[in-house]
Structure formats: C-alpha cells, structure tokens
N, C-alpha and C positions, 0 to 999 in steps of 0.2 A: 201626120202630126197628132192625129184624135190617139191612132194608137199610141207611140211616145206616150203619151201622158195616162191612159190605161195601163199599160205597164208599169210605170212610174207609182200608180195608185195604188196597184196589183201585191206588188215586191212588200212592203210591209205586212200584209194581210198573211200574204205566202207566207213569210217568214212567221208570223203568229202562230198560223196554224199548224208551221212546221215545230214551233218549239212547245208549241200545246200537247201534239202527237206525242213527243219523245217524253214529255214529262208524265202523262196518261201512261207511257211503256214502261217510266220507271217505276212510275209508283204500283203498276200494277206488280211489276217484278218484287220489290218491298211487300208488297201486300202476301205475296208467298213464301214468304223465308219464315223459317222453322225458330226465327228470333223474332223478340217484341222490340219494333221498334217506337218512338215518337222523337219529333221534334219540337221547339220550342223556337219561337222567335225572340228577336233582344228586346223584347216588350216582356218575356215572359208566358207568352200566350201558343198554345199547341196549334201549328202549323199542319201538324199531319200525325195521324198515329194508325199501325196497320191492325190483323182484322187480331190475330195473335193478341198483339198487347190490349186491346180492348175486350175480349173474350176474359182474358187473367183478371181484369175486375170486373167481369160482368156488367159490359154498357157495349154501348156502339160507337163504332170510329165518329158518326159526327156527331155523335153526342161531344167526344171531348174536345172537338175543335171550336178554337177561340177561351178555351177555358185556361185559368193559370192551373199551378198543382196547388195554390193555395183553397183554388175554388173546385178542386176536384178532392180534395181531405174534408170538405163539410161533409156533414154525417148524412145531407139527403142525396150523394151522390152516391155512398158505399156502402156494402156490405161492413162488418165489425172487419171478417178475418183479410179483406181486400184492403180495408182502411190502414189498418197494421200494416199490410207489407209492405203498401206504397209508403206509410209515415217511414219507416225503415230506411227507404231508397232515400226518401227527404232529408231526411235526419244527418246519412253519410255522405251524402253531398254537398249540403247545403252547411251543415255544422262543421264538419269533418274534413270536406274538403278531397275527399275520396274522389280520382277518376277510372278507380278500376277496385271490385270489392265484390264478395258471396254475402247472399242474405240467404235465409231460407223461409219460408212460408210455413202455413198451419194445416197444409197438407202434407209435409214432410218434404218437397221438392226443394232441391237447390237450385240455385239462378248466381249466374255472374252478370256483373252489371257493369257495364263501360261506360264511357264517357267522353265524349268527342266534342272540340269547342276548336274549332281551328279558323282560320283565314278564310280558306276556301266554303267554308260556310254562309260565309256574311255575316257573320257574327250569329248565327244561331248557334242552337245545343243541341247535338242528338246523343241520346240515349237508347242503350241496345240492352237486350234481356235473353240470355241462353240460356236453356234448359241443361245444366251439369249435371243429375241426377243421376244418369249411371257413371260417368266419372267418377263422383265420389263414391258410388258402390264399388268400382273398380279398387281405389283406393284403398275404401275401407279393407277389401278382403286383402288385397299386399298386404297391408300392415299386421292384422291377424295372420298370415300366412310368415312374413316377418316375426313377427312371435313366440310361434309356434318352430320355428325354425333356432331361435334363440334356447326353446325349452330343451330342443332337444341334444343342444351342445352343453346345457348344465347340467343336464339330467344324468349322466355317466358319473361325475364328478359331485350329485348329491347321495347318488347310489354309495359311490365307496364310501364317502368321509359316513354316512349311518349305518350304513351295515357293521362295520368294523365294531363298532363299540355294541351295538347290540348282540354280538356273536358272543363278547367278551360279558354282556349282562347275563344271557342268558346260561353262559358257563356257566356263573357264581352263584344262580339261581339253582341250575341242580343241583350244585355241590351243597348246600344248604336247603333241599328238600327233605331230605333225611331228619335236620333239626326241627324243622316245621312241622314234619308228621309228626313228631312225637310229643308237638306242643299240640298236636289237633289242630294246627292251620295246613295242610297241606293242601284245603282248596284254594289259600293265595297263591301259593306255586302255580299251583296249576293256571289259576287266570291270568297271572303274570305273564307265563310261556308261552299261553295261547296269545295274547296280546302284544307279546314280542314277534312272535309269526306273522299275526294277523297286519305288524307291523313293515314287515318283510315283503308283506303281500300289497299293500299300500305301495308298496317303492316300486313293484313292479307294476304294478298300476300304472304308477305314476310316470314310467318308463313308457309304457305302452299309449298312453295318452300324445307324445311325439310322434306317432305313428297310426293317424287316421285310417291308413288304408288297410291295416291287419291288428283291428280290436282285439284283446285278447274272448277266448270261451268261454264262460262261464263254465267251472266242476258242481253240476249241480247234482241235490241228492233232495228226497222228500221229506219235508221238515216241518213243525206245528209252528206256525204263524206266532201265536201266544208263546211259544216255551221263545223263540229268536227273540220278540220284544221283552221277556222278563228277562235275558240276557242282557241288552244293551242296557233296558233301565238301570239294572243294578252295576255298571261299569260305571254309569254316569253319574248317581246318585249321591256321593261324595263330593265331586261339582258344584252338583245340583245344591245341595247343603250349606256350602260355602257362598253359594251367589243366593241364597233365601229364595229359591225356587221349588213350589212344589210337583212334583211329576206324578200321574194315576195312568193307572194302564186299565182299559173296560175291552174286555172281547166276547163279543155274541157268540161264540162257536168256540169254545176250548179245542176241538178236533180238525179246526181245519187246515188244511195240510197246501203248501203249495212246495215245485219243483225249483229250488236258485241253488245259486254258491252263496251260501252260508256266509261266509267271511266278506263277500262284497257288497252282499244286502244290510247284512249288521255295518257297513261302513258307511253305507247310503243311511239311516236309522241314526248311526251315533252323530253323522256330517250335520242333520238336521235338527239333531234336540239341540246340540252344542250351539247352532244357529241362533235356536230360542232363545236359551240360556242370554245370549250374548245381546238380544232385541231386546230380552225382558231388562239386561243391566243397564240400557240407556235410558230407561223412563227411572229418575230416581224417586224410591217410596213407596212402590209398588210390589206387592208381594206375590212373586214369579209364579203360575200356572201352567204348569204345559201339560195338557191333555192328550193321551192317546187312545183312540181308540180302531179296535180290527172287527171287520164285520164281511159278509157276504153278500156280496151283489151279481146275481146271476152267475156266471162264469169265473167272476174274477173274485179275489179278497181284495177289500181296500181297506190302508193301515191310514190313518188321518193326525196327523202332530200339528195339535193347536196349540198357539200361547198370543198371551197378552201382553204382547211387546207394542214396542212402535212401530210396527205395522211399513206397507212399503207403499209410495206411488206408483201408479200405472206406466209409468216410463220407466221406470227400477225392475219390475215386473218382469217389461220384454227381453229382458237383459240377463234374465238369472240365469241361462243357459250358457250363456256364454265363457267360453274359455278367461280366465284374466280381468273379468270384469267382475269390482268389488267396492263397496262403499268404506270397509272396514279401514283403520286406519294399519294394520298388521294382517292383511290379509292378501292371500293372493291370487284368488277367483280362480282355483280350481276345485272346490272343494265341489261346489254346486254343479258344477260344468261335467265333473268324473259320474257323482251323481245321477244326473239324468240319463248319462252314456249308457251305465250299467242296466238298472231300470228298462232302457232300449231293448240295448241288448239283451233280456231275461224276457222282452215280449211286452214290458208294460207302458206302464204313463204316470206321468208326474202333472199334480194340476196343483194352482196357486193361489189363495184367494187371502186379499188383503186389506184392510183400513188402515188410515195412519190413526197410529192414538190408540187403536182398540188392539189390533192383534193378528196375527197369520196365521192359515192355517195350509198344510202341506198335503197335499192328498194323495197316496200313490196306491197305484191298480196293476196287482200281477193275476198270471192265471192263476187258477184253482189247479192243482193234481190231479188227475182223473183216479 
C-alpha cells in the first residue's frame, strides 16, 4: 500500500524532472547555433535569449531576461551602434510589420532576421538573426562578374560603330595637313592625329578591360615626367578655360625620367584633371584650381592633381576602384577603374585624399628609370 502511494507521489516529480532535462538539452542546443536567437512571451518580456544574440549587443543572456525590447532600447542598456541595430529590428517589426527582412549593422555585417509567431508556440515570438555576410559577398561579386560579362558583349559593337568614323576623320585630317602647314598650324594636325590614335588606343583598352585574365602590356619607353604633363595640360587647357578652371604644373626635377606607355599614362592624367574640372563644376562660384605638381620621392616620382571641388566621403572613396561605379549622372565608372589598372600594371599606386567642400587631391607613385 505505502508503496502504491510512493509511486503515486514519485510520477509527477519523475516527469518534472524528466521535462526539465529535455528543456536544459534544448536550450543548450539553441545556445550553440551559429544564429541569434530570443524569445518573447505574450507579455512582451524575453523568455530566453542564447549566448550569440547577447554577445551582438554586448550584455549577457540574464541580463535580458524578463526585460521588454522597449526596456532593452534605453540608452543605460546599449552601446549607440548596438542601439541602432536593435531600434532597426524594432522599427521593421513593429512598424512595418516585417516577418522576414536584411538589416545591416555599423560594422558592415548583414543579418537576416525572421520572425516566427505560431500556435505551437503559445503564443510567444521568436526571433532569429543569421549572419548573411559572405552571401551577400557572394552575390555582390555575381553581379560585378554579370557586368563585366554584359561589357564585354557591347564592347565589339562599340569598337566598330567609333572606329569607322574616326578612320574617315583622320583621312580628312591628312588630306588638310598640307593647308595647315602653310598657315603655320601644322602642330594642330599633328595633335589631332596623335589624339585620334591615342583614341584608338583607348578602345582597345577598353576592349581589354572585359578580359581580366590577359591585361594588355604596357609599350613602354623612357620619358621626362614634366615634358608628358605639359602635354596633357595643354590638351586640356581649352576645357579648362570654358569651365573657369585654373590649372599650374610645379616640377622639382625638370629631368626626371620614368619608364611607361606614354599614351596610357597621359590617359590616366587626362582621366583625372577632366575629374576635377567636373568636381570644381558642382560647387557654383568658385574659381576652379587644379594643382599639379611632380617631385621625387626616393625611388619613385609622385605626380599629385589637387583641386577645389567638392570633395568625396569616405564611402565614395572605397569605391573609386571599382569597375561601373560612378556618382556622375552621364558617367559610366570606367574611367577611374582603367586608371588604377594601368598604374598597376606600370608597378605603381594610386592614393586618395578627400574633404567634402574643400577638395581632392590624386596621388600617384610610378618607379623612377634607373
């Protein structure tokens, strides 16, 4: 009999203990996923949150149990940039009405965030947080790789339709050298033709740019640093004139000498003043400066193109490199992207230095000629 009723007393205990185990097993299982979890009871009040999503704002899991999200957004709970991300999640949930959405954080990570509110719950909310971040790396390069894939189906087709007409300029340019010589202009000809090439050479460039894996060579030959920039200057200087831009060339070393292709260096030069030109046109009433100056720095020349534009943010910045990526509203982000290539490719480096409001200045470092 004593036993009957020991057992009797036993059975509910058992079963406590049995469903205590299993919920210890889950949660420690939750407490290990590579996702941030919490839950919320239908009070509103966090039931559980694993070690993941408490680490992401910087507290401890019992810190936030019992607290709502209204009482975890006071400012003696968080950090500013943790405040933010969580107000984010609040915001698309709660306003918005989101149960499945990408936020991203002020460390550059993306996060998807779901949203689970079912039966089987008892009415609470959980809320998941996965780390996306190489996902959308993934993605990002697809669609740059889609791109680049688009360039290089138009690129044939921009090749013919400019070539053709510049074959037919350049005819009617010699045919009319003869009258130029004898006005004493024959050095238009001449730059004309050379800019009609240097034209030609651009397209092939531009050809070779759809083809990462076999950059073209640079033809390089030993050239005075000072004689290539009073070249581009005076190409530009008519531009220059029409947009109220002033341009100064200063070189410490009239003789220093480095090894490029000629024709792709003055395209990197002309790519970067014309840049100017186009920064200084968006501040209206300002009277354009672009500064250049070439000087000797151990091993290398550095050729430096300042102006007083409007300048770029630090996010604009990381981005200059990039194929396609352009703020202009007629522009199409290769100009800066070919740029840097070339520059590589010749051994050197391109550096960036910007204010908004004040002005940027371009910095690029090739070797010296031995």
């Amino acid at each position: 009999m004593l036993s009957d009723i020991e057992e009797t007393l036993l059975q509910p205990v058992e079963l406590f203990v049995s469903a205590q185990l299993k919920k210890n097993k889950y949660e420690n299982v939750l407490q290990h996923l590579d996702n941030g979890i919490i839950l919320f009871n239908c009070e509103g009040q966090i039931t559980f949150a694993n070690s993941l999503i408490a680490s992401l704002l910087r507290l401890q899991p019992q810190e936030m149990i019992g607290c709502t999200i209204r009482q975890l957004l006071t400012p003696s709970h968080l950090r500013r940039s943790e405040w933010k991300w969580l107000f984010q999640v609040y915001r698309e949930i709660m306003h918005k009405h989101k149960t499945r959405f990408e936020i991203r954080d002020d460390y550059g990570k993306y996060w998807m965030v779901s949203v689970t509110y079912t039966e089987d719950l008892d009415g609470d909310l959980l809320i998941s947080f996965k780390d996306i971040s190489d996902y959308k790396q993934i993605e990002q390069t697809a669609s740059h790789n889609d791109k680049l894939a688009i360039l290089g189906k138009i690129s044939a087709a921009i090749a013919h339709e400019i070539r053709n007409p510049l074959t037919a300029i350049r005819g009617f340019i010699q045919l009319l050298r003869p009258h130029l010589l004898q006005l004493g202009k024959d050095e238009y000809a001449r730059i004309i033709l050379m800019e009609i090439d240097r034209t030609n050479d651009i397209i092939h460039e531009f050809l070779n740019s759809s083809k990462p894996s076999s950059p073209s060579t640079p033809e390089k030959a030993v050239l005075r640093v000072t004689s290539l920039l009073r070249q581009t200057v005076l190409l530009t200087e008519s531009e220059a004139l029409m947009k109220d831009c002033e341009i100064s060339l200063q070189s410490e070393q009239e003789e220093m000498m480095i090894s490029i292709d000629a024709k792709q260096i003055k395209q990197v030069f002309l790519n970067l003043i014309k840049n100017a030109m186009d920064a200084i046109e968006e501040i209206e009433g300002r009277k354009g400066e672009i500064q250049i100056q070439a000087k000797s720095e151990g091993a290398n020349a550095v050729i430096s193109i300042r102006d007083n534009g409007s300048g770029m943010e630090q996010a604009r910045l990381k981005r200059l490199s990039d194929p396609f990526f352009t703020t202009k509203e007629k522009g199409t982000g290769l100009g800066l992207s070919e740029s840097y290539r070339i520059i590589q490719n010749h051994g050197g480096s391109i550096k960036v230095e910007s204010s908004i409001g004040v002005g940027t200045t371009f910095i690029i470092s090739l070797p010296l000629a031995n």
